[in-house]
C-alpha positions as CSV (number, residue, x, y, z in Angstrom):
1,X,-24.2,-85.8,-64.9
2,X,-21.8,-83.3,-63.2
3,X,-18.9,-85.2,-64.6
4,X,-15.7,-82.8,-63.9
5,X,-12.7,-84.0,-65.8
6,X,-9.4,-83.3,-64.3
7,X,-6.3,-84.1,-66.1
8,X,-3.1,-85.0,-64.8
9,X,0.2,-85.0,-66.3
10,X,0.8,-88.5,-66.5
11,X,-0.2,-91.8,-64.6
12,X,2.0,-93.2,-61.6
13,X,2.0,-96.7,-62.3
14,X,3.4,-98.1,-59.4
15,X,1.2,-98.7,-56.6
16,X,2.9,-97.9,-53.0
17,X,2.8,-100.4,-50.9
18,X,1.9,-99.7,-47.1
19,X,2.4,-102.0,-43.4
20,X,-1.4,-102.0,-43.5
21,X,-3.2,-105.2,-42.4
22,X,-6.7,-105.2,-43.7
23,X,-9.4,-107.7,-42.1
24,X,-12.5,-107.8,-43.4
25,X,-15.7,-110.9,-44.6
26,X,-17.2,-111.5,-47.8
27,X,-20.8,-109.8,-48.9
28,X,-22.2,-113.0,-48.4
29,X,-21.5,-113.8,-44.7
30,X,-22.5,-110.5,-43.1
31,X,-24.8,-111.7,-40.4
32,X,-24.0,-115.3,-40.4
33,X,-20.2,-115.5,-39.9
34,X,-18.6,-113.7,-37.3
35,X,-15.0,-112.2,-39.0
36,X,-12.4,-112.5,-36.0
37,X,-8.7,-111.3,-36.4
38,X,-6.5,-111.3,-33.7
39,X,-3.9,-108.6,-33.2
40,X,-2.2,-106.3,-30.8
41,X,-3.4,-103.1,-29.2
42,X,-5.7,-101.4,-31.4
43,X,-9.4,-103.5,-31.2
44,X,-12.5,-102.8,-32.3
45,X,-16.3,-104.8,-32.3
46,X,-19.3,-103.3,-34.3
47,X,-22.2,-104.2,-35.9
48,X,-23.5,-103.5,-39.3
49,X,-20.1,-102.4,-40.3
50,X,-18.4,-101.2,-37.2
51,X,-14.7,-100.9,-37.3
52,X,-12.0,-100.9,-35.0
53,X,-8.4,-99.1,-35.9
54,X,-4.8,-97.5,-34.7
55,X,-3.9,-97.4,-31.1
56,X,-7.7,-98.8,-29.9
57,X,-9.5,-95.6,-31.4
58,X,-12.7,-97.0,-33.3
59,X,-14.3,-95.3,-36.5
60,X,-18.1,-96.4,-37.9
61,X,-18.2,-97.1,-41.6
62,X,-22.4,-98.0,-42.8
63,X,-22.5,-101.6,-43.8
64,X,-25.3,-104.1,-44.2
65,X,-27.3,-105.5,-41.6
66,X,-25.8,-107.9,-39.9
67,X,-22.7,-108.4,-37.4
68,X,-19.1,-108.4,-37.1
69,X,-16.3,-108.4,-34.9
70,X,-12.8,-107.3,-35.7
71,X,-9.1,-106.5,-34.0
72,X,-6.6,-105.0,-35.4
73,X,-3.0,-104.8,-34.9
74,X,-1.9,-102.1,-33.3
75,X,-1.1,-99.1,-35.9
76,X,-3.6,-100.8,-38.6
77,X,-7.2,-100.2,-39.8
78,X,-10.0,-103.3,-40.2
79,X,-12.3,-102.4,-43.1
80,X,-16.2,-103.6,-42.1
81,X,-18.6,-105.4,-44.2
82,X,-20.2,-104.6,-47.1
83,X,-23.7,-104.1,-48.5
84,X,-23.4,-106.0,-52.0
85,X,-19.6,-106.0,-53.0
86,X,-16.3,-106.7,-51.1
87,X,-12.8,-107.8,-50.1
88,X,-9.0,-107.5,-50.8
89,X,-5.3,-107.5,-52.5
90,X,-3.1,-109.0,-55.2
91,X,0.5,-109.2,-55.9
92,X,2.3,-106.1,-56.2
93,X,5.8,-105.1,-56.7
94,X,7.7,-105.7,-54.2
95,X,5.6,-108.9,-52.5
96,X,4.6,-108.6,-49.0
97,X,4.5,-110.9,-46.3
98,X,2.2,-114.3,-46.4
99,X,-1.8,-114.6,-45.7
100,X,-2.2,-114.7,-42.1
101,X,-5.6,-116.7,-42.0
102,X,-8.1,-116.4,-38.8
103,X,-11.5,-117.6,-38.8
104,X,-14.2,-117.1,-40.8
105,X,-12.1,-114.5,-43.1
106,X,-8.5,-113.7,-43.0
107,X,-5.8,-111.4,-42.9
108,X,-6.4,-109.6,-45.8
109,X,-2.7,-109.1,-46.9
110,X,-1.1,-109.2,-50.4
111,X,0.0,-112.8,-51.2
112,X,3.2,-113.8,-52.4
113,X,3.6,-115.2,-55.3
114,X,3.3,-118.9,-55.7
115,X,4.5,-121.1,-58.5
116,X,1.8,-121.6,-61.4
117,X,-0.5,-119.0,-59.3
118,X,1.5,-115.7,-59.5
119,X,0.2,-112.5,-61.0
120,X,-0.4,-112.6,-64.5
121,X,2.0,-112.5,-67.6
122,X,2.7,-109.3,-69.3
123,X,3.2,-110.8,-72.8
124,X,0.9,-109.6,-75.2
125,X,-1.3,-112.1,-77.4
126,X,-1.9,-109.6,-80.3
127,X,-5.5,-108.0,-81.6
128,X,-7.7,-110.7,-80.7
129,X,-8.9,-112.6,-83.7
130,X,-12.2,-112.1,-85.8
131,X,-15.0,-114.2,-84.7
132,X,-17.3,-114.5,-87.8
133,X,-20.8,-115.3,-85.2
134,X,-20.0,-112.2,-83.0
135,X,-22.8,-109.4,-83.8
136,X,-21.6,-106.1,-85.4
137,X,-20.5,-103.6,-83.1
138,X,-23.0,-101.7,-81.3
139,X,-22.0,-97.8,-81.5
140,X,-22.5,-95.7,-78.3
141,X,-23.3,-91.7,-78.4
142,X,-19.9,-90.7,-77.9
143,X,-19.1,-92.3,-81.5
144,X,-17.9,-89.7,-84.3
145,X,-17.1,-86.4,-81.2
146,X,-14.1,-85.4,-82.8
147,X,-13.6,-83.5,-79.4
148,X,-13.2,-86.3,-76.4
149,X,-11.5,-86.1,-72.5
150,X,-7.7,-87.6,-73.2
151,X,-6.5,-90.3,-70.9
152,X,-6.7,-89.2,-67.2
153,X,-7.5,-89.6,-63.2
154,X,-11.4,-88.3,-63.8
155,X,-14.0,-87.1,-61.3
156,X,-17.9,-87.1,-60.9
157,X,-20.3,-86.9,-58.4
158,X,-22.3,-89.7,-57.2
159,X,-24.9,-89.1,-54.4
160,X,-22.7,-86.1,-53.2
161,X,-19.5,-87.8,-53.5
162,X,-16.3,-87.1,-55.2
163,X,-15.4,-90.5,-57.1
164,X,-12.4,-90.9,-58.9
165,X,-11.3,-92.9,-61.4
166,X,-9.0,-93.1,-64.4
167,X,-9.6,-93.6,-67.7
168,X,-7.4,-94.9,-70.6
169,X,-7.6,-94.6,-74.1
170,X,-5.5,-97.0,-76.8
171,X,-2.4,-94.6,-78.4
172,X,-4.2,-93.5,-81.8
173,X,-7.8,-93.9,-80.7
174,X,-9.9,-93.2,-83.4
175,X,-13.3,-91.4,-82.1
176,X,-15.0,-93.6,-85.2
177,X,-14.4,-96.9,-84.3
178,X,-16.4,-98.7,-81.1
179,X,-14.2,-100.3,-78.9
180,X,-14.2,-102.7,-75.8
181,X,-14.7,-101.2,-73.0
182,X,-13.1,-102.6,-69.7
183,X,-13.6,-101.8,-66.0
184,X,-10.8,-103.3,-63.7
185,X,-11.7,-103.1,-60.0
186,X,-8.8,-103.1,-57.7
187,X,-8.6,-105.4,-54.5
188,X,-8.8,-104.0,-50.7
189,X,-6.2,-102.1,-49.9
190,X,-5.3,-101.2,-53.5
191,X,-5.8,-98.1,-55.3
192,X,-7.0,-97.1,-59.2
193,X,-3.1,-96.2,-59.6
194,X,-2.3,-99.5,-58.8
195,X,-4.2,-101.3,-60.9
196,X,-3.7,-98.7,-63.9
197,X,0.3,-99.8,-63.6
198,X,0.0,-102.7,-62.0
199,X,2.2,-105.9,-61.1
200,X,2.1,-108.2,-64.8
201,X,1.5,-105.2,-66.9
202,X,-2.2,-102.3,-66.8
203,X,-5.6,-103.1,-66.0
204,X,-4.3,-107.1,-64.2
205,X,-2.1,-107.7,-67.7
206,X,-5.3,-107.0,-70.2
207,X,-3.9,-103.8,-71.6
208,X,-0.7,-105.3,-73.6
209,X,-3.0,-108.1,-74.8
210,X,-5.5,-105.9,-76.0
211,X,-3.4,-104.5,-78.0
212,X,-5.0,-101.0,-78.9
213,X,-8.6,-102.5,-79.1
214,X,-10.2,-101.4,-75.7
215,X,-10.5,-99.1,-73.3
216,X,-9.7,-99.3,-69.7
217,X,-11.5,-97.7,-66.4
218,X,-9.7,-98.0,-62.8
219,X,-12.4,-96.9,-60.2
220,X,-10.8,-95.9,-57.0
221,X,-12.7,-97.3,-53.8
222,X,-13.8,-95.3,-50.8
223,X,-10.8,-96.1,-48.1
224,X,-10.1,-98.2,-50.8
225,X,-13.0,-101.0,-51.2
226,X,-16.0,-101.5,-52.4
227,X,-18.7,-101.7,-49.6
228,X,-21.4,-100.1,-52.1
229,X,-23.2,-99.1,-48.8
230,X,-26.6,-98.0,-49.9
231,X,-26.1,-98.8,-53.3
232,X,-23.4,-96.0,-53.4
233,X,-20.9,-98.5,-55.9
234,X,-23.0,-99.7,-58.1
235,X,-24.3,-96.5,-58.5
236,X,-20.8,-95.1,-59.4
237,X,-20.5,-97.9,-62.0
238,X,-23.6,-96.9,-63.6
239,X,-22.5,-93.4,-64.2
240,X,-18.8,-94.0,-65.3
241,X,-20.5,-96.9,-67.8
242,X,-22.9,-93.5,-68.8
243,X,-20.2,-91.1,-69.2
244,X,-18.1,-93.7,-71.4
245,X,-20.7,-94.2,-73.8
246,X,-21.3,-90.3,-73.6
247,X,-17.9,-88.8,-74.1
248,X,-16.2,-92.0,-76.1
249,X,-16.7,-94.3,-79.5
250,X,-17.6,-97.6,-77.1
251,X,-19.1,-100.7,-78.5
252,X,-22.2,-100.7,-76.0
253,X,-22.1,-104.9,-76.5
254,X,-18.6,-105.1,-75.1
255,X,-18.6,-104.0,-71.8
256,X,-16.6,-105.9,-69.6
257,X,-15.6,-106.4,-65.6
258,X,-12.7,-108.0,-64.1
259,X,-11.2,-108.2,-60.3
260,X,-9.1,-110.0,-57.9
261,X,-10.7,-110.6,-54.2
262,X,-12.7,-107.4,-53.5
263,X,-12.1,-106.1,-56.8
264,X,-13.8,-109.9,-58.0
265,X,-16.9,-109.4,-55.8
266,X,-17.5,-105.7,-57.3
267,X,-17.4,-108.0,-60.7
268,X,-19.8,-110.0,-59.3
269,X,-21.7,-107.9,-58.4
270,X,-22.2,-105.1,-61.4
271,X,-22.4,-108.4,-63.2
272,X,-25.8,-109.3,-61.3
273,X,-27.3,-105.3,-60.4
274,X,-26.4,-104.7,-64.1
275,X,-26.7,-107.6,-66.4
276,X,-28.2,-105.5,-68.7
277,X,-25.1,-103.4,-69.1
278,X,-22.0,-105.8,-68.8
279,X,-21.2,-108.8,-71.4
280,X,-18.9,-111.0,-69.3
281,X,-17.1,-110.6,-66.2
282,X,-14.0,-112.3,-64.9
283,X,-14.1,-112.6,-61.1
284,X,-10.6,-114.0,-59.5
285,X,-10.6,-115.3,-55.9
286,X,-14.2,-113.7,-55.1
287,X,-17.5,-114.5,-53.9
288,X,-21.0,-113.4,-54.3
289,X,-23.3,-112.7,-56.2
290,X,-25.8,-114.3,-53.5
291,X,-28.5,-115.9,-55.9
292,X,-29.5,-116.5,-59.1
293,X,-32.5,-114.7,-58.5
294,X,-31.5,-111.4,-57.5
295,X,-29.6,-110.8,-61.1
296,X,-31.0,-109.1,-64.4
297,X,-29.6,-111.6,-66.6
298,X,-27.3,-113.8,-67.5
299,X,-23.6,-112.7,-68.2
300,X,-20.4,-114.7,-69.3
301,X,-18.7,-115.5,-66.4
302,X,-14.7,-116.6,-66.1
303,X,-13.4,-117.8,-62.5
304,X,-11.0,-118.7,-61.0
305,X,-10.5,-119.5,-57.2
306,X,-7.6,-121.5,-55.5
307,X,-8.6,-124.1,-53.1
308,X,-6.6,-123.3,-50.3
309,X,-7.7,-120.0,-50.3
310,X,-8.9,-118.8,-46.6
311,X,-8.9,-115.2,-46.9
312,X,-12.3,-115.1,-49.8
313,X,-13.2,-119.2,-48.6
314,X,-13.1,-121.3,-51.5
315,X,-16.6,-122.1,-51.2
316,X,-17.3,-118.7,-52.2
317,X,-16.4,-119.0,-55.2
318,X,-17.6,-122.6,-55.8
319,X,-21.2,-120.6,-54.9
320,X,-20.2,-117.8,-57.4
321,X,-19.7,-120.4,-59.6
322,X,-23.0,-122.3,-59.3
323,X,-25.1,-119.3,-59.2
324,X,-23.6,-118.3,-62.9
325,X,-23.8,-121.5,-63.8
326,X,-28.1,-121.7,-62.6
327,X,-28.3,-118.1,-64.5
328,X,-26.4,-119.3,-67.9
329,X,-29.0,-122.3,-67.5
330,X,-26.0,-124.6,-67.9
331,X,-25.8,-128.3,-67.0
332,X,-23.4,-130.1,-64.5
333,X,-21.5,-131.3,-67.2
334,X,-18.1,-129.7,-68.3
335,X,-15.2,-130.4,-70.5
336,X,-11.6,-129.6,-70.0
337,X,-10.5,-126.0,-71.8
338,X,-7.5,-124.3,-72.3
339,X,-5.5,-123.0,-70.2
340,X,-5.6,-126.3,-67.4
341,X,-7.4,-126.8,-65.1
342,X,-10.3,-124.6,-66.2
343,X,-13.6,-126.6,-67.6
344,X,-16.3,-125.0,-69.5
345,X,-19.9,-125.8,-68.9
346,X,-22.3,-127.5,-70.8
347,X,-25.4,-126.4,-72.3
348,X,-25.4,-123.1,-71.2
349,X,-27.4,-120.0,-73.0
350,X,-25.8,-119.2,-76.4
351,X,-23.6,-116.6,-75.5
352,X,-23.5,-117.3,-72.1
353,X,-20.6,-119.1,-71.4
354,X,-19.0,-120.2,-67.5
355,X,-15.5,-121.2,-67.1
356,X,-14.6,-122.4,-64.0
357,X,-11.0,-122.4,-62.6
358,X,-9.8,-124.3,-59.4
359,X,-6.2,-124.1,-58.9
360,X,-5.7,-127.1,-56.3
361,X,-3.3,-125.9,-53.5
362,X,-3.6,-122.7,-54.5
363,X,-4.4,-119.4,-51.7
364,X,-5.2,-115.7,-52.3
365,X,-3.8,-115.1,-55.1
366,X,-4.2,-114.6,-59.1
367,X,-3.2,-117.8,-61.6
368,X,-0.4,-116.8,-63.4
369,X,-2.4,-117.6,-66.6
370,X,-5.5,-115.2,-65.6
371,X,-4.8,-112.1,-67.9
372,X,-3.9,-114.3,-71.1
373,X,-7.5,-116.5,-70.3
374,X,-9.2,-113.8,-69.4
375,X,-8.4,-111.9,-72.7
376,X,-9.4,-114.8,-74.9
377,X,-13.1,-115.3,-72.9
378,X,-13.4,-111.6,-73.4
379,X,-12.4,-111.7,-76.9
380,X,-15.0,-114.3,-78.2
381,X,-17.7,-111.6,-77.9
């Protein structure tokens, strides 16, 4: 697989924040809505993924087919379409300025906090509890290799790039016993670091909750998103999910994906390309996938989208939400489930569940009960 492990001494778990202004448009509207940002001096239009950046200089990134057009401020970078994935940032320490909205897209800046929608809460909920109609514990190749890569920033190649992520093991992992394993995809702008250490505890609060029974991946984005021009992300996600099952003791039925704004369309979209692979996924503020159709199966899906978003529309994610909910084979019906205001469908697949979150008044940014909801869907499988 040409995996090359390289260890570093320890994590840096703070994410450092830049003046960056990232502009960018969901997967979904390449080629039907124009993304237009104004700024100062640096401008840029392209199409299929053209870019514009500092001082009026313009770069070319590969997107999908379709157009765009983009300014930047002068001294910032715009970040292009994307081919199946996309978009961008959540609350970090210290908050940045407010959403700056233009239309069709947005200002892709990290939001401040807002009351009853900030990050999530770094209180742990404990081993989840046992669940007596889960299936037993599916035991992956890596099971029983007394000799396993420890915790660490990683490399591989995929399609003659360098990819990095990180990868973190539980304190006392025990090479015989399978655990979750959970891929947490940061938003534009953001970085594996970041997400690793990140604002409301690791891996967007799951690791304290968890306590000890997973293990956590950070990918780290080309110029930090997830494009997956010609496939390139997905492809990525495929080998880390292969070198996880290879090198550690991984329950193969408990692979999980969870994101805020780019990071939640990557969900989305590993979730469709690889159905086969993922159990549930737990896309916040995203869009995508683009039908029903296109998707290997169906996955448990947890959302949550605010409703005065205008950086990721909220009718992306009322179409994210509809497509799992087609896949699932659900009904229209829901009931009310904890935490408010989610509601579950009805009638979907056994197994299959969609949770649906619409924080009313809400913007870009991450309910402050996501990691403690998104735990407990997790857990149930």
């Amino acid at each position: 697989m040409g995996n090359a492990v390289r260890r570093q001494g320890s994590f840096v778990w703070f994410l450092a924040l830049t003046s960056a202004t990232w502009v960018g448009c969901s997967p979904e509207e390449q080629g039907t809505t124009p993304v237009v940002g104004t700024g100062g001096a640096g401008s840029g239009v392209g199409t299929a993924g053209a870019a514009a950046g500092r001082g009026g200089t313009t770069s070319l990134l590969p997107g999908a087919a379709g157009t765009g057009m983009t300014q930047g401020r002068a001294g910032t970078a715009a970040v292009p379409p994307n081919t199946g994935a996309p978009l961008p940032p959540p609350n970090t320490v210290p908050p940045p300025p407010a959403n700056q909205p233009v239309a069709g897209g947005g200002m892709l800046m990290p939001p401040a906090p807002r009351a009853g929608t900030g990050a999530p809460p770094v209180a742990g909920t404990g081993a989840p509890p046992a669940n007596p109609n889960t299936p037993p514990p599916a035991m992956s190749a890596g099971c029983g290799k007394a000799m396993f890569p420890a915790s660490a920033r990683m490399t591989m190649d995929v399609m003659g790039l360098q990819r990095e992520y990180i990868v973190k093991l539980p304190t006392g992992y025990d090479p015989n016993k399978p655990y979750r394993l959970i891929f947490a995809w940061h938003y534009l702008g953001g970085s594996a670091q970041g997400i690793a250490g990140g604002f409301g505890g690791g891996y967007y609060g799951l690791e304290t909750m968890s306590a000890g029974s997973a293990i956590f991946v950070a990918p780290e984005g080309i110029d930090a998103a997830w494009p997956n021009t010609g496939g390139r992300d997905v492809n990525f996600a495929k080998q880390m999910v292969e070198f996880m099952r290879t090198n550690y003791c991984v329950d193969n039925k408990r692979i999980f994906s969870v994101g805020f704004s780019y990071g939640a369309i990557m969900s989305n979209t590993v979730g469709c390309q690889m159905g086969d692979v993922f159990r549930a996924i737990a896309p916040m503020s995203g869009s995508g996938p683009l039908s029903a159709g296109q998707c290997k199966g169906p996955v448990a899906a947890w959302i949550a989208h605010g409703t005065a978003d205008t950086t990721v529309q909220f009718t992306g994610g009322q179409r994210s939400r509809d497509t799992w909910v087609m896949k699932n084979g659900c009904t229209t019906m829901t009931m009310p489930t904890d935490p408010s205001p989610c509601v579950s469908y009805q009638g979907c697949m056994d197994g299959y569940p969609v949770t649906w979150c619409e924080n009313q008044g809400a913007g870009h940014t991450q309910p402050s009960y996501g990691g403690s909801a998104i735990w407990k869907f997790f857990s149930q499988f």
